[in-house]
LUMSE-36294 format. One record per atom (N, C-alpha, C): residue number from 1; atom name; x, y, z. Coordinates in steps of 0.1 Angstrom, whole numbers, plus 5000, padded with zeros to 4 digits. Layout:
<recs>
- NUM	CA	X	Y	Z $
...
</recs>
This chain:
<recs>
- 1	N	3059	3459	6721 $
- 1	CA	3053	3458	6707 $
- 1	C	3065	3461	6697 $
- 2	N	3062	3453	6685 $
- 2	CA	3077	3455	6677 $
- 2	C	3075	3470	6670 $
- 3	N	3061	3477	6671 $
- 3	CA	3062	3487	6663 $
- 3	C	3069	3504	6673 $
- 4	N	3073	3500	6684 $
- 4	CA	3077	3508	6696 $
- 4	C	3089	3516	6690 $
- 5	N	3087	3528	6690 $
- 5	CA	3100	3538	6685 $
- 5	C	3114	3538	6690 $
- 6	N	3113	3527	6702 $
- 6	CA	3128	3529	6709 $
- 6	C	3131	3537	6718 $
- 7	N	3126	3547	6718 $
- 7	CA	3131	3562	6725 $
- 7	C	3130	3563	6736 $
- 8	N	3134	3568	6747 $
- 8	CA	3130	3571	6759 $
- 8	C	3125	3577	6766 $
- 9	N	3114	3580	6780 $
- 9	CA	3105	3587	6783 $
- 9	C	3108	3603	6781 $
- 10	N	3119	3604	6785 $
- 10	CA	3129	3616	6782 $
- 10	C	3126	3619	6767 $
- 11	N	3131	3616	6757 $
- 11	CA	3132	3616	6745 $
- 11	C	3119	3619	6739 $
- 12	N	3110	3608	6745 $
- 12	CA	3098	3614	6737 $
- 12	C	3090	3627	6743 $
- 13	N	3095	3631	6754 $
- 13	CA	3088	3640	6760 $
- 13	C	3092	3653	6753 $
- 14	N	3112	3656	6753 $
- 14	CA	3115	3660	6744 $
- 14	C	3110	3666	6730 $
- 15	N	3109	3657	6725 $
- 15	CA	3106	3660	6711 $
- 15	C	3087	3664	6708 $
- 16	N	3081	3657	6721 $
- 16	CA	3071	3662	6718 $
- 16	C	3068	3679	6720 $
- 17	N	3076	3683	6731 $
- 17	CA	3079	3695	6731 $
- 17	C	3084	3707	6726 $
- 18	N	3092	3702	6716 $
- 18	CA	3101	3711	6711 $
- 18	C	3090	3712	6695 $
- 19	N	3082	3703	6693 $
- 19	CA	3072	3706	6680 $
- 19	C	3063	3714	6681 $
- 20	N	3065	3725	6676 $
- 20	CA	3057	3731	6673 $
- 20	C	3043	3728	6669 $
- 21	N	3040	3716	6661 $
- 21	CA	3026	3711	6657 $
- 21	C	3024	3700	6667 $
- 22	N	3028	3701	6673 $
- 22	CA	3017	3695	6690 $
- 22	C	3007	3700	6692 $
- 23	N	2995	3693	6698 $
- 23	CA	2986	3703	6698 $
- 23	C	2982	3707	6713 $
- 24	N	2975	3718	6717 $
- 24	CA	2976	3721	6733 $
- 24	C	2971	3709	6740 $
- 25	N	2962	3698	6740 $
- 25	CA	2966	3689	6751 $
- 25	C	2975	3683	6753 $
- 26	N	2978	3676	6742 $
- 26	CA	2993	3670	6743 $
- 26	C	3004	3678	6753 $
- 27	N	3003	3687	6744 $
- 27	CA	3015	3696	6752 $
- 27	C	3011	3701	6768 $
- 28	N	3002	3706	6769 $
- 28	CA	2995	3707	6781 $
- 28	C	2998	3691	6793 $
- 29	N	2997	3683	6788 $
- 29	CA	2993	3671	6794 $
- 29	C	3015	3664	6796 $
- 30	N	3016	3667	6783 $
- 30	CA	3035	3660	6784 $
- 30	C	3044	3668	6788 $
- 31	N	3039	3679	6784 $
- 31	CA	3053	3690	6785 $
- 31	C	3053	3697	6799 $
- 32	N	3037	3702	6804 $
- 32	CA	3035	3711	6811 $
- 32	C	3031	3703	6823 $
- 33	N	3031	3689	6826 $
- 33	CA	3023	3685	6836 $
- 33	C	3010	3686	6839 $
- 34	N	3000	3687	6832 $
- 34	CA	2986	3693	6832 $
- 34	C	2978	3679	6837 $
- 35	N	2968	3683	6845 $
- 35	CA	2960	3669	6846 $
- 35	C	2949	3674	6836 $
- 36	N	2943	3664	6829 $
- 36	CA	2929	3666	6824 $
- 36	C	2919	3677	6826 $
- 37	N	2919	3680	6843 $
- 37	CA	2907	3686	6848 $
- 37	C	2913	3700	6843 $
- 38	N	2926	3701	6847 $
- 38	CA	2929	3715	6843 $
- 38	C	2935	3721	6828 $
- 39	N	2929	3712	6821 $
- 39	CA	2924	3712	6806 $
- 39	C	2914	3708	6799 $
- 40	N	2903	3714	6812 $
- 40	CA	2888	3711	6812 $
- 40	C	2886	3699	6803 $
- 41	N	2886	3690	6799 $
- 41	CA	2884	3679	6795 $
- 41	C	2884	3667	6802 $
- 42	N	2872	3659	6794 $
- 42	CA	2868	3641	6804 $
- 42	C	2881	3636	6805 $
- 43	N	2881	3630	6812 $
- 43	CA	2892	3618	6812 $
- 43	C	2888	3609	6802 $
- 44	N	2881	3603	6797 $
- 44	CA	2881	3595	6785 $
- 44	C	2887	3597	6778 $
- 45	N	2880	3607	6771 $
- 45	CA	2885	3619	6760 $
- 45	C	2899	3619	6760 $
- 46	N	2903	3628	6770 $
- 46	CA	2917	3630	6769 $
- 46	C	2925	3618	6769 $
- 47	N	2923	3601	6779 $
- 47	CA	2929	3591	6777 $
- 47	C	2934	3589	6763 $
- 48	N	2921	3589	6753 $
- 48	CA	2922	3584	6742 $
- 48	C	2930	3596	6733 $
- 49	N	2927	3604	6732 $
- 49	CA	2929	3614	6722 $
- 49	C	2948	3615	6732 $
- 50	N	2951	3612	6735 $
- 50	CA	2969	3611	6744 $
- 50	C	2976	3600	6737 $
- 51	N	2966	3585	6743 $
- 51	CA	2971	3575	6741 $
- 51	C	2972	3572	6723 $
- 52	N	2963	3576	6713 $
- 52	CA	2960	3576	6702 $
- 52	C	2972	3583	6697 $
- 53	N	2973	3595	6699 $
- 53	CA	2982	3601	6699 $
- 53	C	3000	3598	6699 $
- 54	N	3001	3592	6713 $
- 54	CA	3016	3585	6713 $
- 54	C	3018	3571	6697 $
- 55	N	3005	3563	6701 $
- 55	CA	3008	3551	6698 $
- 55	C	3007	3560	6680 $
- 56	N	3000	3570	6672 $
- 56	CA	3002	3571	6659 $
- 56	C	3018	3576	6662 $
- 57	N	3023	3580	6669 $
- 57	CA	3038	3586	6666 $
- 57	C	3054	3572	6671 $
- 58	N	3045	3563	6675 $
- 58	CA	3056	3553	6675 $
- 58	C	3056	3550	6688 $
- 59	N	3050	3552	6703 $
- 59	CA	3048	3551	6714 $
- 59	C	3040	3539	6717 $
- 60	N	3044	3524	6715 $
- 60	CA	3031	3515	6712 $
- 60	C	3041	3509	6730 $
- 61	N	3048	3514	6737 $
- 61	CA	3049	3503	6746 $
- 61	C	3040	3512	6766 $
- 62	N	3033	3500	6763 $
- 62	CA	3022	3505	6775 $
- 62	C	3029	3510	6786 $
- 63	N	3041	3509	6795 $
- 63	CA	3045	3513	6802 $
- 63	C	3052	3527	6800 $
- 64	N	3051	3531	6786 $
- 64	CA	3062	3546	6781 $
- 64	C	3047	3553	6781 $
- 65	N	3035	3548	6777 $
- 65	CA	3021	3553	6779 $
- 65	C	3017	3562	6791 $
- 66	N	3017	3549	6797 $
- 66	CA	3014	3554	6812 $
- 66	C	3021	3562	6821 $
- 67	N	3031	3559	6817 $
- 67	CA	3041	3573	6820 $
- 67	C	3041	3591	6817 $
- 68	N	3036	3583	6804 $
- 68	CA	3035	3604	6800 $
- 68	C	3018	3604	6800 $
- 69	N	3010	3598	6808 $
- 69	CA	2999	3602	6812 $
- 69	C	2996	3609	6819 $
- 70	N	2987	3621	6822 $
- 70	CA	2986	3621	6837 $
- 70	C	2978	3619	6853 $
- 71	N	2983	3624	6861 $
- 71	CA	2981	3615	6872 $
- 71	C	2964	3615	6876 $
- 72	N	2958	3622	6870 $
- 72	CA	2945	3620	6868 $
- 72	C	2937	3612	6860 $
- 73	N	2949	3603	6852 $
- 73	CA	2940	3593	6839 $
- 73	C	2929	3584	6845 $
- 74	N	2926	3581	6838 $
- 74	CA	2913	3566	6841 $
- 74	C	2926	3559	6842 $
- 75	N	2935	3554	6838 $
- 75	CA	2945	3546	6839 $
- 75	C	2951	3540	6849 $
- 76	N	2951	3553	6855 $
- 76	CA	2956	3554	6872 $
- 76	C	2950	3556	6882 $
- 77	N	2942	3563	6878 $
- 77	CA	2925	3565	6888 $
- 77	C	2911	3561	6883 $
- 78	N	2906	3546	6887 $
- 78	CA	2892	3548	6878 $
- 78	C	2883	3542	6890 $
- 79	N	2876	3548	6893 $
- 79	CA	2863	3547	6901 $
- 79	C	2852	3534	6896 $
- 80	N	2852	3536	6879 $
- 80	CA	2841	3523	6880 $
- 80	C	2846	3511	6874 $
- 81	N	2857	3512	6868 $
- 81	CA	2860	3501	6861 $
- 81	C	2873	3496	6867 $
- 82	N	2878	3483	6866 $
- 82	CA	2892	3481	6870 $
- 82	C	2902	3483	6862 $
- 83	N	2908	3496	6866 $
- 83	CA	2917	3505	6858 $
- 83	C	2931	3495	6851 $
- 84	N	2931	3487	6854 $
- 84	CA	2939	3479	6843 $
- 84	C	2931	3474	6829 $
- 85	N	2921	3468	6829 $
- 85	CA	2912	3462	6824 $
- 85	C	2909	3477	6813 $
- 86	N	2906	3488	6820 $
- 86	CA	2904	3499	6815 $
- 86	C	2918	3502	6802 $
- 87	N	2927	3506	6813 $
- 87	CA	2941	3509	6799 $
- 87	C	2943	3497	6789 $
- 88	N	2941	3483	6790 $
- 88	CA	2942	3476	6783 $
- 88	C	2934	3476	6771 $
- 89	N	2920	3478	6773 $
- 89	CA	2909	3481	6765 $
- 89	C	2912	3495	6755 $
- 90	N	2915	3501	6761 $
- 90	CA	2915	3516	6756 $
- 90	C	2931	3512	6747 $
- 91	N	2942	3509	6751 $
- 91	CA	2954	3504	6745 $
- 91	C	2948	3497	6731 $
- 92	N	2938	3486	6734 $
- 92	CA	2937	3474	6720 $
- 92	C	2927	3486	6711 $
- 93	N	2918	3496	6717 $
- 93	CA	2909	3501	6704 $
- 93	C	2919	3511	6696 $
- 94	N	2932	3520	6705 $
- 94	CA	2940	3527	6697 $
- 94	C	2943	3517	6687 $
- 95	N	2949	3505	6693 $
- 95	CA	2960	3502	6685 $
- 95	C	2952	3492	6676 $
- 96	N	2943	3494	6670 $
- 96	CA	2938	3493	6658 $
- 96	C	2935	3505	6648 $
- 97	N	2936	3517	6653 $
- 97	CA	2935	3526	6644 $
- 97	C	2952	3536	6642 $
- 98	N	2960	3529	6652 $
- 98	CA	2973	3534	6651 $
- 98	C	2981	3525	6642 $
- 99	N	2980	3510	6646 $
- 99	CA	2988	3503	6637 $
- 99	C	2987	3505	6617 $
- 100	N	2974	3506	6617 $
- 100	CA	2973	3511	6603 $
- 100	C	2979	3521	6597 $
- 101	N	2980	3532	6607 $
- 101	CA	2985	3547	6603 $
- 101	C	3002	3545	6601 $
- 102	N	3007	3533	6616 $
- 102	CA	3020	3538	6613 $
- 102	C	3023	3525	6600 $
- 103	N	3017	3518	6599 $
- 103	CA	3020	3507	6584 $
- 103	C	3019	3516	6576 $
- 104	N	3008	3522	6569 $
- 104	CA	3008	3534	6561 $
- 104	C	3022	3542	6557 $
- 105	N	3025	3550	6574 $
- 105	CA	3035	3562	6575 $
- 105	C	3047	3551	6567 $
- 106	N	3052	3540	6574 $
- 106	CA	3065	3529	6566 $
- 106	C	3061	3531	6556 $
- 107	N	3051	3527	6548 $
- 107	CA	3054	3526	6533 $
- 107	C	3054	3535	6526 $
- 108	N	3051	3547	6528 $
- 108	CA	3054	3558	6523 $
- 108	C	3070	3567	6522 $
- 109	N	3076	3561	6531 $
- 109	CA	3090	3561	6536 $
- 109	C	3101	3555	6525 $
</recs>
């Protein structure tokens, strides 16, 4: 996507780390290795509130997604749906409420 920050899995993990204003899933989930379950939370939930997450901070390319997911996601593990069909779905409803934010964040720039 052309709105992709460039950075690399390294980079973003980095910097998600070193922020202080991360909030404990994120950080739990990027920094610490955490699966979902052991940050008591659904996997929905956490899919979206991760993936939402990257894609408002410049993370729009699906494979840098799926990467700092973890290995518990619906993404990678889904029982009822076909877990591609799943991250794609979940990818197109972020990235309607992400693209606005980071158009927004540019013009304020």
């Amino acid at each position: 996507m052309k709105y992709d920050n460039g950075k690399s899995v390294g980079e973003i993990t980095n910097e998600i780390c070193s922020c202080n204003e991360t909030n404990k899933l994120i950080k739990g989930v990027v920094c610490q290795g955490k699966k979902y379950a052991d940050m008591n939370i659904d996997r929905s939930r956490g899919d979206w509130r991760v993936i939402l997450y990257l894609m408002k901070h410049g993370v729009t390319d699906p494979d840098k997604i799926l990467q700092l997911l973890p290995v518990d996601s619906k993404a990678k593990i889904n029982e009822k749906w076909d877990t591609e069909k799943y991250f794609t779905e979940t990818l197109s409803n972020a990235w309607k409420i992400a693209k606005k934010y980071i158009e927004a964040h540019k013009r304020q720039k």
